[in-house]
C-alpha positions as CSV (number, residue, x, y, z in Angstrom):
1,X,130.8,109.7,86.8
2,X,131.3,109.0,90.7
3,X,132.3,105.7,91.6
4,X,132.3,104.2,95.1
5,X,135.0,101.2,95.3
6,X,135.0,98.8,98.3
7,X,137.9,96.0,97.9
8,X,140.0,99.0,96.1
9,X,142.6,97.9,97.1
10,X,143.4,94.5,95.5
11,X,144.1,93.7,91.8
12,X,140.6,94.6,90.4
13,X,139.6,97.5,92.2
14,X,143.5,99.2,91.5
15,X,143.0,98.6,87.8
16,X,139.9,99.9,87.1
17,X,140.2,102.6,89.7
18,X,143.0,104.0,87.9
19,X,141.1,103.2,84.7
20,X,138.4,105.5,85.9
21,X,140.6,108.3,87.1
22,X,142.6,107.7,83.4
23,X,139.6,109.0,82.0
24,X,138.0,112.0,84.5
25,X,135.7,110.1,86.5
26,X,135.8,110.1,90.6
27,X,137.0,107.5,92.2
28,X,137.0,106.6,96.0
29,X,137.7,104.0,97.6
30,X,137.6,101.5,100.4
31,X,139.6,98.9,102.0
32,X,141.0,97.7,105.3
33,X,144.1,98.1,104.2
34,X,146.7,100.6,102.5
35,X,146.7,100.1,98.9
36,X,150.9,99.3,98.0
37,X,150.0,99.9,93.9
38,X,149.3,102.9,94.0
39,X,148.7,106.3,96.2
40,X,146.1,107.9,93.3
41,X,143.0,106.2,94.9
42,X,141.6,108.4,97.5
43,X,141.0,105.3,100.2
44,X,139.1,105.4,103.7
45,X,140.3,102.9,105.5
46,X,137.9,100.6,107.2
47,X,136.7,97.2,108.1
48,X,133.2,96.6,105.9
49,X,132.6,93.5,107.9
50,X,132.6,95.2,110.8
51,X,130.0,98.4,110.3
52,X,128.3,99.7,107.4
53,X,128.7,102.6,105.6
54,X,126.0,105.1,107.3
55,X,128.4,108.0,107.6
56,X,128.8,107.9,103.6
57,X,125.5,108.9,103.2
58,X,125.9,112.3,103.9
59,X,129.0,112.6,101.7
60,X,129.7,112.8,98.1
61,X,126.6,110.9,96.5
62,X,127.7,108.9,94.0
63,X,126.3,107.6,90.5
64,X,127.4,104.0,91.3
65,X,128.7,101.3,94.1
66,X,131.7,98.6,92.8
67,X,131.4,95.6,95.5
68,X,134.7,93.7,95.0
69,X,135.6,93.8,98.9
70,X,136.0,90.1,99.8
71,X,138.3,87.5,101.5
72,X,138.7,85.9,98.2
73,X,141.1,82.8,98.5
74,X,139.1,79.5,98.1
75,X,141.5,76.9,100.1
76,X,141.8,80.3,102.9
77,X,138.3,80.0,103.8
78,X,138.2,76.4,103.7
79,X,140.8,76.4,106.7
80,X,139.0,79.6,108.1
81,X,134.7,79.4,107.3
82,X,134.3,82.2,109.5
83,X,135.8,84.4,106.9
84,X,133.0,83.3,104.3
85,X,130.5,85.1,106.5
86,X,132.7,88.1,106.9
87,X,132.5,88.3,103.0
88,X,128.5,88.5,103.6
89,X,128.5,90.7,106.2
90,X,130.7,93.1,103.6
91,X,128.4,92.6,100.8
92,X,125.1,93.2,103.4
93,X,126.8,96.9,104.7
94,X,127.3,97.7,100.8
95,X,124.1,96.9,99.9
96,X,122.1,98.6,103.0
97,X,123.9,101.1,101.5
98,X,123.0,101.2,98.4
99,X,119.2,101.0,99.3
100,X,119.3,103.8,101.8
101,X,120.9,105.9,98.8
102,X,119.4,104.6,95.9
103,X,122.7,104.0,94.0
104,X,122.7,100.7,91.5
105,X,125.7,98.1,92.6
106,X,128.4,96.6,90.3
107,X,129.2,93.2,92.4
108,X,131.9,91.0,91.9
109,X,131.1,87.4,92.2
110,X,133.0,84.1,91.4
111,X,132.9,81.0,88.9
112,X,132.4,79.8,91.9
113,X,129.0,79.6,92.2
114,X,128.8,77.3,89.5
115,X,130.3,74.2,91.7
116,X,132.8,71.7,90.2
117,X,130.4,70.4,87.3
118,X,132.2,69.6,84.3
119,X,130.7,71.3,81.6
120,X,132.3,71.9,78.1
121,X,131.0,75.9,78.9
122,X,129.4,77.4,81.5
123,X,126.4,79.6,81.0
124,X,125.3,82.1,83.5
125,X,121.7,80.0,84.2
126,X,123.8,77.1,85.3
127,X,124.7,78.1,88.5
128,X,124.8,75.4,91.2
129,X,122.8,77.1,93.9
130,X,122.1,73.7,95.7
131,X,125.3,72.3,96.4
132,X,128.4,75.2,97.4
133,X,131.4,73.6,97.1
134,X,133.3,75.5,99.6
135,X,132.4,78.7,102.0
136,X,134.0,80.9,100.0
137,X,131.4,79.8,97.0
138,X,128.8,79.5,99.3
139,X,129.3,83.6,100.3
140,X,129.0,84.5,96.8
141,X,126.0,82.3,96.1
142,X,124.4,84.2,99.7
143,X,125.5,87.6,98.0
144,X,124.0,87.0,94.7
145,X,120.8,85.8,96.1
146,X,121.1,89.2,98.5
147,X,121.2,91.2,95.6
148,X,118.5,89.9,93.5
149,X,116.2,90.3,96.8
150,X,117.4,93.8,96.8
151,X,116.1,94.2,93.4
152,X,112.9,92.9,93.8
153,X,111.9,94.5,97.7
154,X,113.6,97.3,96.4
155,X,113.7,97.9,92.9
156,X,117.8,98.3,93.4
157,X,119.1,98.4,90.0
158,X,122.3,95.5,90.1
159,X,124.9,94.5,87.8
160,X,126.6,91.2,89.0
161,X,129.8,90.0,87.6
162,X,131.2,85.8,88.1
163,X,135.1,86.5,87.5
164,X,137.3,83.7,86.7
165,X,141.3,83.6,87.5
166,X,141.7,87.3,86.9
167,X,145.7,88.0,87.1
168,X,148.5,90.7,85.8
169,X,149.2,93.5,87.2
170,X,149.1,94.1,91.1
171,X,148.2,90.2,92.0
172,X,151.9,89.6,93.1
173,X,151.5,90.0,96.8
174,X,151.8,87.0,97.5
175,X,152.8,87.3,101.3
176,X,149.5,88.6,101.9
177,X,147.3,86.2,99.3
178,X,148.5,83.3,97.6
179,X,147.4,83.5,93.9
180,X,148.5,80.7,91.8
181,X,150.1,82.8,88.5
182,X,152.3,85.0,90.6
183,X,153.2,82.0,93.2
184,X,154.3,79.8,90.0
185,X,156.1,82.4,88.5
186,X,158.6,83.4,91.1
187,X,159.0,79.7,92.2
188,X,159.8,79.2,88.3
189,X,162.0,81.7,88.2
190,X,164.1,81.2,91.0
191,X,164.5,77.2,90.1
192,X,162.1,76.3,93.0
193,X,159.5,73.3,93.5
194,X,156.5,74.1,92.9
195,X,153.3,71.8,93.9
196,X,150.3,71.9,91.3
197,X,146.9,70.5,92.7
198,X,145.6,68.9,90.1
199,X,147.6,68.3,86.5
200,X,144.4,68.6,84.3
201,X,142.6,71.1,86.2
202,X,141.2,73.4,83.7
203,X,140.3,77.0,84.0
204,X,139.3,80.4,81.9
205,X,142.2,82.8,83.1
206,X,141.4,86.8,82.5
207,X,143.9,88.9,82.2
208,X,143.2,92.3,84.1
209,X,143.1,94.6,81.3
210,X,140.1,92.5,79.7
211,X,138.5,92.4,83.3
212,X,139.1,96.0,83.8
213,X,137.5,97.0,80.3
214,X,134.2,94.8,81.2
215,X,133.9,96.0,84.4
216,X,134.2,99.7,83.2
217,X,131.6,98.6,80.2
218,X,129.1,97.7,82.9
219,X,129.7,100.8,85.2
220,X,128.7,102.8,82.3
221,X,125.6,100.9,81.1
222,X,124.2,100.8,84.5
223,X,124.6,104.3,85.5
224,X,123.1,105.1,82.2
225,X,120.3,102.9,82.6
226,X,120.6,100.5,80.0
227,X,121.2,97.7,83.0
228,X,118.6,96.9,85.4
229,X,119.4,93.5,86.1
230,X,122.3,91.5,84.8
231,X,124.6,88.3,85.9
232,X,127.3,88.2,83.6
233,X,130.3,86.0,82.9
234,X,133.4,87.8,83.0
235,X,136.3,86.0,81.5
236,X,138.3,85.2,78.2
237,X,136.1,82.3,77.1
238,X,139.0,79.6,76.9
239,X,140.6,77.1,79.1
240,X,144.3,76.0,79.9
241,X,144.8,73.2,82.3
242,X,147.5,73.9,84.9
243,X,149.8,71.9,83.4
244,X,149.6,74.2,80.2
245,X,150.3,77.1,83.0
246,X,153.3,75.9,84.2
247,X,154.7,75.3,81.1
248,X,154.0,78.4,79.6
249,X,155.3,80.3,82.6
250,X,158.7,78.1,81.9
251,X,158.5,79.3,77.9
252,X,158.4,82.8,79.2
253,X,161.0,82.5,81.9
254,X,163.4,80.1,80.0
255,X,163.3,77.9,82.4
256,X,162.4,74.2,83.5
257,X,159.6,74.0,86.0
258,X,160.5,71.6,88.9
259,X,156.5,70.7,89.4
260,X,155.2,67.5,91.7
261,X,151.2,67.1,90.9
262,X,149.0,66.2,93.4
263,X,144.9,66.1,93.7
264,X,143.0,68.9,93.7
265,X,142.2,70.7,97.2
266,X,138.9,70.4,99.0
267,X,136.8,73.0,97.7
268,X,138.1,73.7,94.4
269,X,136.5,73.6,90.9
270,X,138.9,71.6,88.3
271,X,137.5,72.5,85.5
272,X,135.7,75.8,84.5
273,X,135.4,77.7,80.9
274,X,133.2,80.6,80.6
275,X,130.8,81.0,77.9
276,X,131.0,84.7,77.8
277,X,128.2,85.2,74.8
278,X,126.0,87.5,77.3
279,X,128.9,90.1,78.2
280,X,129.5,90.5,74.4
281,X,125.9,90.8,73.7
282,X,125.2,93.4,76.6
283,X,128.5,94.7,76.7
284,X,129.8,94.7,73.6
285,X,132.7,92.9,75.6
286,X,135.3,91.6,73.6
287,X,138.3,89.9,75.5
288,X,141.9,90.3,73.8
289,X,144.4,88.9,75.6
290,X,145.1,84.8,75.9
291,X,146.9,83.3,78.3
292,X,150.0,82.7,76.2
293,X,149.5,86.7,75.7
294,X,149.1,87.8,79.1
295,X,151.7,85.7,80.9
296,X,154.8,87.7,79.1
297,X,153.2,90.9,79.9
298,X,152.4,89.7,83.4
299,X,156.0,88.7,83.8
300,X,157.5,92.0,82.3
301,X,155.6,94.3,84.8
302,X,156.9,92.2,87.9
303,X,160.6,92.5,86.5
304,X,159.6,96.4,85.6
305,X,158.4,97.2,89.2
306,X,161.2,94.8,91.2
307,X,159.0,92.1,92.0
308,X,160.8,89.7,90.3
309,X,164.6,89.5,90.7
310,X,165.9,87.0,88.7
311,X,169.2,85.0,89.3
């Protein structure tokens, strides 16, 4: 199989990039930026929200497109809306794309879309199309509704996944995007203050290997035709509150969190548990890692690769 990766770069696109290439299939990749995991991706660097992808289409043709190339930090494109519409402008290249070369599309989208309604468990119909609550949830609910117009002007076969809280390996660059697991953990670890908007904030956090095994579950069924048209939750299926976070990442580290708890942000969700019945049905998706699993591993690779230098 040939896969096209925009975003492969970041956490998602590494992992199942080099899941892909584990395995024999093709991987390339794109990004506006260097990926600092790893050098096996093959990677043309370049700015999607800046031109589309015309001189691809007289390259390798490939069985499949993975959209995960997005600004992607909620509070971010509060302070910055104009990066929201960059994340469409990404998506629109991909997809112009993909029509001009008849090749399906893998997209990553958010919880997101599903606005900050508490339900016990979200199902994929329950999207909150009508009121975004922030840019960065309103450019995922613009690039869904892109893709199922795609689909139906142009018979486009799509495969959308809502991701929630993915984190493990290769999400500790924190200089470059702020991610809440990685930021509490080396605060933790090096006896710093940490500030945690919103005590009882609840979310379904993924670790990457159970991302990265639904993602490459979907890849297949789509190039093999057994996808047409899917939205899909992509998560664990159970929720910690933040303050269950911090004070696993303090079990794991041995340490006592010094955490101050404020209100949530504008923009965020606070509570958000995926019912994830459809990826097991379709998929045969079956998530194996908890938080209270994923954490110690999470904190071994950092220590591993010297991204975490304990006192």
């Amino acid at each position: 199989m040939k896969v096209l990766i925009t975003g492969s770069s970041g956490q998602i696109g590494t992992n199942v990039g080099l899941s892909l290439l584990n395995r024999g299939d093709t991987v390339h990749g794109i990004d506006n930026r260097k990926n600092t995991w790893t050098d096996k991706i093959e990677t043309t660097i370049f700015d999607l929200a800046q031109g589309d992808l015309k001189n691809f289409s007289t390259r390798t043709k490939y069985d499949v497109v993975l959209h995960l190339a997005a600004h992607a930090k909620v509070y971010e494109l509060v302070e910055h809306p104009d990066r929201a519409m960059e994340n469409i402008a990404m998506l629109f290249h991909t997809l112009d794309y993909c029509r001009q070369t008849k090749t399906p599309i893998v997209f990553g989208s958010s919880r997101e879309v599903y606005g900050d309604i508490h339900r016990w468990i979200t199902e994929e119909h329950q999207a909150d199309f009508v009121v975004a609550e922030s840019p960065y949830s309103a450019s995922k609910i613009a690039g869904e509704a892109m893709i199922y117009s795609y689909h139906q002007c142009y018979d486009l076969p799509y495969l959308v996944f809502r991701f929630s809280n993915v984190y493990g390996r290769c999400d500790c660059d924190i200089e470059r995007m702020e991610r809440v697991i990685p930021l509490f953990i080396q605060k933790i670890a090096h006896d710093q203050p940490i500030v945690v908007y919103g005590k009882d904030k609840t979310l379904d956090f993924t670790y990457v290997d159970d991302c990265a095994q639904g993602v490459l579950k979907g890849l297949d069924a789509i190039v093999a035709g057994r996808i047409k048209s899917e939205t899909i939750n992509l998560a664990y299926g159970q929720g910690n509150s933040l303050l269950d976070l911090v004070n696993m990442i303090g079990m794991c580290l041995g340490k006592t969190p010094k955490a101050t708890f404020e209100s949530p942000r504008s923009g965020e969700v606070t509570r958000y548990v995926a019912d994830i019945t459809s990826a097991r049905k379709v998929l045969g998706y079956e998530p194996t890692t908890p938080l209270s699993g994923g954490l110690p591993q999470s904190i071994a690779w950092q220590k591993k690769n010297g991204y975490l230098k304990t006192p």
